[in-house]
C-alpha positions in Angstrom: 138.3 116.7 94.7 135.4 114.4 95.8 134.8 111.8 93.9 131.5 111.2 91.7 128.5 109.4 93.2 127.9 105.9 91.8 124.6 105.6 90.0 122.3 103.1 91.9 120.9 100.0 90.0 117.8 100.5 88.1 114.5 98.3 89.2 112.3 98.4 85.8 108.8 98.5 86.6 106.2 97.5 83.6 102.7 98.4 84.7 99.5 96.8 83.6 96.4 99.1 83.2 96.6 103.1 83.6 93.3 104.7 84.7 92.6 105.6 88.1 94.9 102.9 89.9 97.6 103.2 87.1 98.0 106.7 87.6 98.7 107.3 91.5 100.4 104.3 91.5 102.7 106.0 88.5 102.6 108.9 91.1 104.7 106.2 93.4 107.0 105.2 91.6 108.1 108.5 90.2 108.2 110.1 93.8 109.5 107.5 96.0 112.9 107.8 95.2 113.3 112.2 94.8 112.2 111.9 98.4 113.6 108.9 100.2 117.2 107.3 100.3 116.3 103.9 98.1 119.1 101.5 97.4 117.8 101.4 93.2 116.2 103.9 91.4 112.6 103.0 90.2 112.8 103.0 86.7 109.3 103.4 84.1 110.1 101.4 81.5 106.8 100.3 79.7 103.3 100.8 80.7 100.6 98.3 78.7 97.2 99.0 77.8 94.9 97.4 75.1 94.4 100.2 73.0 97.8 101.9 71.6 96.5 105.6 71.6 95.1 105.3 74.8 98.0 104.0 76.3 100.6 106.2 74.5 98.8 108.6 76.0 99.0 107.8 79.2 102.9 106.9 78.9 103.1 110.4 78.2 101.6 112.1 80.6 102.6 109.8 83.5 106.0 109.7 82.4 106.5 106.2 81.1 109.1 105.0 78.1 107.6 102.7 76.6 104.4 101.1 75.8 102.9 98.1 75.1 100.0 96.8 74.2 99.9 92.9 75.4 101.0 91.6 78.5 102.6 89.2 78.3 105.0 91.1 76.1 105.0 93.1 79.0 106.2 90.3 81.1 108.9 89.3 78.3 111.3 92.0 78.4 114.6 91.6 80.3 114.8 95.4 81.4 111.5 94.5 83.9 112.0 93.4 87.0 108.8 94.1 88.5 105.0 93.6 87.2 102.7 96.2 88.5 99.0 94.9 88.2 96.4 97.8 87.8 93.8 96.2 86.0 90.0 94.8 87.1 90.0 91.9 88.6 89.3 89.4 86.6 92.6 89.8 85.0 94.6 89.3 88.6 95.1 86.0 88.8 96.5 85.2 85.1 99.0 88.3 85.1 100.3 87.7 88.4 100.7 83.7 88.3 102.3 84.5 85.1 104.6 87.2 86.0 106.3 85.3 88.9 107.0 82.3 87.1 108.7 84.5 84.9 111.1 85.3 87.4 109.6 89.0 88.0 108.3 90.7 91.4 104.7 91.5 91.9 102.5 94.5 92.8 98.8 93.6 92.5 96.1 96.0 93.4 93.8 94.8 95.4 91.5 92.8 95.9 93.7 90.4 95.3 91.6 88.2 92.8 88.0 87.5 92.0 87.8 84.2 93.5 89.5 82.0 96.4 90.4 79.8 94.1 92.3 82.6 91.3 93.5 84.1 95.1 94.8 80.4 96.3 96.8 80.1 93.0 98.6 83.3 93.4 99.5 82.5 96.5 100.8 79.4 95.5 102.7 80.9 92.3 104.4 83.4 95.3 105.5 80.1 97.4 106.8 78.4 94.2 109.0 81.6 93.7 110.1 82.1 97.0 113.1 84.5 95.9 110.4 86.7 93.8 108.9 89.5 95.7 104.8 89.7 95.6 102.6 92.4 97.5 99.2 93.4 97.4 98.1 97.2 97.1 96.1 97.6 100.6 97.5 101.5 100.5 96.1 102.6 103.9 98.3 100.5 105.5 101.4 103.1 105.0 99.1 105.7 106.0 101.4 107.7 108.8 98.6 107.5 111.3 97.4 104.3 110.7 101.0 102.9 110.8 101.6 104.5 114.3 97.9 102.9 115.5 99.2 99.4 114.7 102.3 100.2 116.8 100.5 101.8 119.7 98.7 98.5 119.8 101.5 96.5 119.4 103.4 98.0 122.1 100.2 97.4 124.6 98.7 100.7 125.1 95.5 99.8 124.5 95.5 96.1 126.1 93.5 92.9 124.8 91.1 94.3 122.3 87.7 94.4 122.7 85.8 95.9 119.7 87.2 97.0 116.0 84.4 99.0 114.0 85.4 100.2 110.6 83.2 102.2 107.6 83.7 103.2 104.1 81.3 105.3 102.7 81.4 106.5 99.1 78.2 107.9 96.9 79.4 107.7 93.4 76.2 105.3 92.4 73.4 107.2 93.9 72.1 108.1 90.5 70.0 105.3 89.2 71.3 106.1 85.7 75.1 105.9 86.4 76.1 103.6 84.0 76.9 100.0 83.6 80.6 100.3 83.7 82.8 97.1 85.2 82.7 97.6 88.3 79.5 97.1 88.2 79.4 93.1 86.7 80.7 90.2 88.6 82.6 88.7 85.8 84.8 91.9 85.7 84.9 93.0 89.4 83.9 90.1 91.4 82.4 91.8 94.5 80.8 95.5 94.3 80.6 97.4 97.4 82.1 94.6 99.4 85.8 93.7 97.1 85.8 97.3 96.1 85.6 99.4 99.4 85.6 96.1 102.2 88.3 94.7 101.4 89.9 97.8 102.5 88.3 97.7 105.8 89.0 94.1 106.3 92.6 94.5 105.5 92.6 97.4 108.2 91.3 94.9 110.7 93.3 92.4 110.9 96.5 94.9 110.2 95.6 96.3 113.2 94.3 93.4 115.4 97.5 91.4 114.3 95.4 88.6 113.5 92.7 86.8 111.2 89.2 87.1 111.3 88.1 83.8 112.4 84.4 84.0 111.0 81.5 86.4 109.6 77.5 87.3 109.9 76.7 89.1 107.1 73.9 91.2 105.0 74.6 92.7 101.2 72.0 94.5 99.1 71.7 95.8 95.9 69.5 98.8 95.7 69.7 99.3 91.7 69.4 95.8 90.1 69.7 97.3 86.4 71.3 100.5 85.2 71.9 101.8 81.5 74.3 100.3 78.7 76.2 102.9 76.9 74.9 102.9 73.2 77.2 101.7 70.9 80.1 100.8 73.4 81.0 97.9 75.2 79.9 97.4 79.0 82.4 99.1 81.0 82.8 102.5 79.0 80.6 105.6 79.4 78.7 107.2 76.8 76.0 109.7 76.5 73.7 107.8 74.3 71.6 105.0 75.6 69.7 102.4 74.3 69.5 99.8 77.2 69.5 98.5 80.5 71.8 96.0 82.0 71.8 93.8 84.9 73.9 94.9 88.0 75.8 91.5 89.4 77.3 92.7 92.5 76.5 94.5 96.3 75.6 97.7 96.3 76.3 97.8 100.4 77.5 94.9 102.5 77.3 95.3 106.2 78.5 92.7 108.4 80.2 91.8 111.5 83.1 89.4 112.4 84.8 87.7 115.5 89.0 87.3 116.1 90.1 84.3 117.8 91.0 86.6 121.1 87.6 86.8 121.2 87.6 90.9 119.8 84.6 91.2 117.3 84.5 93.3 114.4 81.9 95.6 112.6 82.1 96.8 109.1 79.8 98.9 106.6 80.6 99.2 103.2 78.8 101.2 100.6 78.4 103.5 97.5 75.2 105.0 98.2 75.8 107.2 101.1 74.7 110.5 100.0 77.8 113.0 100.7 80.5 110.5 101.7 83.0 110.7 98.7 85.5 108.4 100.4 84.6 108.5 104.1 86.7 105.6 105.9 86.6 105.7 109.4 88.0 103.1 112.1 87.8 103.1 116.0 89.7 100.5 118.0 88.8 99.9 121.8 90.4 97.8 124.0 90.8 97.1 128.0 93.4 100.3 128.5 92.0 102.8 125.8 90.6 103.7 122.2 92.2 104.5 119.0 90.2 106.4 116.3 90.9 107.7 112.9 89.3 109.4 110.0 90.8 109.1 106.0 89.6 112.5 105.6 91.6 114.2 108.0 93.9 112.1 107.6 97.0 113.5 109.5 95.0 113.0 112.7 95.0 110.0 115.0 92.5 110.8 118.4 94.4 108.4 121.2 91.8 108.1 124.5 94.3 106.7 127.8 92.0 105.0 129.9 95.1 104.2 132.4 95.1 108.2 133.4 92.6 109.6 136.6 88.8 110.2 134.9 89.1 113.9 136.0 92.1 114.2 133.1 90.4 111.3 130.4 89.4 112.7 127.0 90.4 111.8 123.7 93.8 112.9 122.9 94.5 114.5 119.2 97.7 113.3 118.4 98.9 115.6 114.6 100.6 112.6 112.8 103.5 115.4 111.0 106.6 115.0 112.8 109.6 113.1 111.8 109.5 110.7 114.6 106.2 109.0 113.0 105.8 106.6 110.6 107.2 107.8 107.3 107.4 111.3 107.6 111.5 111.5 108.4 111.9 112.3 104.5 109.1 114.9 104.3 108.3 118.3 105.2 109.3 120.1 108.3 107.1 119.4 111.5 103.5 120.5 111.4 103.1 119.7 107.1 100.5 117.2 106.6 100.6 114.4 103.9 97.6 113.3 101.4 95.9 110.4 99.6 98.6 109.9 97.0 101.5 109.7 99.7 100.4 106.3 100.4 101.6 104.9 97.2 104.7 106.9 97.3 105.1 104.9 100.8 103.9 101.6 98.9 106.5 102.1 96.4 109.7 102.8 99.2 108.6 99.7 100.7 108.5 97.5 97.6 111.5 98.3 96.5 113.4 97.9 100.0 112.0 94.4 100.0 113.5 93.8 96.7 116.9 94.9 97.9 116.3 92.9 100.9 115.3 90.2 99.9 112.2 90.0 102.4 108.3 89.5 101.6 106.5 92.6 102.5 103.1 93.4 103.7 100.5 92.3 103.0 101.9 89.7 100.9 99.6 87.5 98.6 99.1 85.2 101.6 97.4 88.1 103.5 95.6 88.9 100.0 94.2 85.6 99.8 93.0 85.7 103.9 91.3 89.1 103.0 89.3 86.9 99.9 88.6 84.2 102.1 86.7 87.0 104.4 85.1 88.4 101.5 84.1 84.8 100.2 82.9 84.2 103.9 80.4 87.4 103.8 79.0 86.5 100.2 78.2 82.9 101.8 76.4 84.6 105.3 74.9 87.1 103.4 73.0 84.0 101.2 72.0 81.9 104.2 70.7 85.0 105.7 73.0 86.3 107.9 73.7 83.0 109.3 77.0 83.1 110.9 80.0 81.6 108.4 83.0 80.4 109.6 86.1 81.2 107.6 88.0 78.1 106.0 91.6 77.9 106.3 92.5 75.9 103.0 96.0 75.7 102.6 97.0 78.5 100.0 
């Protein structure tokens, strides 16, 4: 007779915030452990949102025990181990510099704060708490095929880089009378365009360069200075009546271009007013050997270019990113089933909570969340001075 399996330990997540970001990243930590060998079990225990309908509703559908509706009650409980920061970004900095000197591990979505200076204090709350885990959301990271570009660089296929060009292209605003929601105000979101869709792209970079951007030339624009208020709501909720129009603090588009310290340079283009694109990121990576590309919407796909091979046989080689020898995918479906969007944060969350049982910071970790603000801070300052080009400060964190 065998004897009965011993139930792993329980890691009690409490999330903050559950729209969009709360719910794939519920989507995580529900899946992660059904489909790979975790040493605890993510557990749901309380999910906090400001109003207590709302967010009993969403404990509901996303399969969360408890709610709450402040939090730093949130952050109170003994059965959390781990804070899970979903909200805009203005709240960042005060949630996570909280939550870690309360003893609990950090997930914050990125960016990673509003400011270098809320960035530089949760980097400093992580140091302070050394034996606390802390971790920014940059999700495309754990993408399979992105995850097996950073080790085809690493292991020297491609050589010294030469050139790093990344987009992402959404078209959500087009409409002149999309409404004034948070994303839209600098007091809520910090950045438009640039924090919301660049950081991204920045992240990417220097993930894949293995190293910091050492400095920025920069333009941003916004195309629709004022867009309507919802009547009789707050900014940042939609509503079919309106009575005014409100001013638009952030980029609509930032496009800019960077150099690495090995001397590689960088482009990127961020917007939300490309007609068509509804969440086109697109990366290509050349270097003295070869070229990587790679495409978020066909995602299972990395195109590999050998330059060491005789021109008559050259061509850009599409590599299917499905088989259980690649990044991620020994816990999946047989060879040949491609992944999505939401098995990102499923990867996010396997991660995370192998770090915790580790002991180990992950990546990115708040340090790498505050170098990503100190590039976006860097392109805010070019893009003022007319494209002049900005170097990056290194302030100790």
């Amino acid at each position: 007779m065998t004897s009965p399996v011993a139930p792993k330990p329980r890691l009690g997540i409490g999330m903050v915030g559950y729209a969009f970001m709360g719910a794939v990243h519920s989507q995580g930590w529900r899946t992660a452990a059904r489909v790979f060998d975790l040493p605890s079990e993510p557990h749901l225990a309380a999910i906090c949102g400001r109003n207590p309908g709302a967010v009993r509703a969403a404990a509901d559908k996303m399969g969360w025990a408890s709610t709450e509706t402040d939090w730093r009650s949130l952050i109170a409980r003994d059965d959390i181990d781990l804070v899970d920061i979903c909200t805009p970004g203005d709240s960042h900095s005060e949630i996570g510099v909280a939550a870690l000197e309360a003893g609990k591990h950090v997930l914050c979505e990125k960016p990673l704060a509003n400011t270098i200076e809320e960035a530089e204090a949760m980097a400093a709350a992580a140091a302070r708490n050394p034996c606390r885990i802390a971790m920014v959301g940059f999700n495309y990271r754990r993408t399979p095929a992105l995850s097996l570009a950073r080790s085809l660089i690493e292991k020297g296929r491609l050589g010294a880089l030469r050139h790093i060009r990344l987009t992402y292209l959404q078209d959500w605003l087009v409409d002149p009378d999309f409404p004034l929601t948070w994303r839209l105000k600098r007091e809520s979101a910090g950045s438009g365009a640039l924090g919301d869709l660049g950081s991204h792209i920045v992240d990417l970079a220097q993930y894949l360069a293995g190293e910091p951007l050492a400095g920025v030339s920069a333009l941003t624009e916004t195309f629709v200075p004022e867009r309507p208020v919802p009547a009789g709501a707050s900014v940042g909720s939609i509503d079919s009546g309106v009575s005014e129009r409100g001013q638009v603090t952030v980029d609509d588009a930032a496009l800019f271009t960077g150099r690495f310290p090995s001397g590689a340079l960088a482009s990127f283009e961020a917007s939300r007013f490309a007609h068509g694109r509804k969440n086109a990121l697109r990366l290509e990576v050349n270097g003295e050997h070869g070229s990587l590309a790679f495409d978020l919407e066909r995602l299972n796909e990395l195109h590999f270019y050998d330059g060491t091979v005789p021109s008559a046989e050259a061509g850009f080689r599409r590599i299917l990113v499905t088989e259980p020898d690649h990044p991620y995918l020994e816990a999946w479906w047989p060879p040949g089933h491609g992944l999505g969007y939401e098995h990102t944060f499923v990867h996010q969350a396997r991660d995370l909570v192998q770090a915790v049982a580790d002991g180990t910071q992950p990546a990115p970790s708040f340090a790498d969340g505050l170098q990503v603000q100190r590039v976006l801070t860097a392109v805010e300052e070019s893009a003022s001075k007319d494209s002049i080009y900005t170097p990056i400060s290194f302030r100790a964190g």
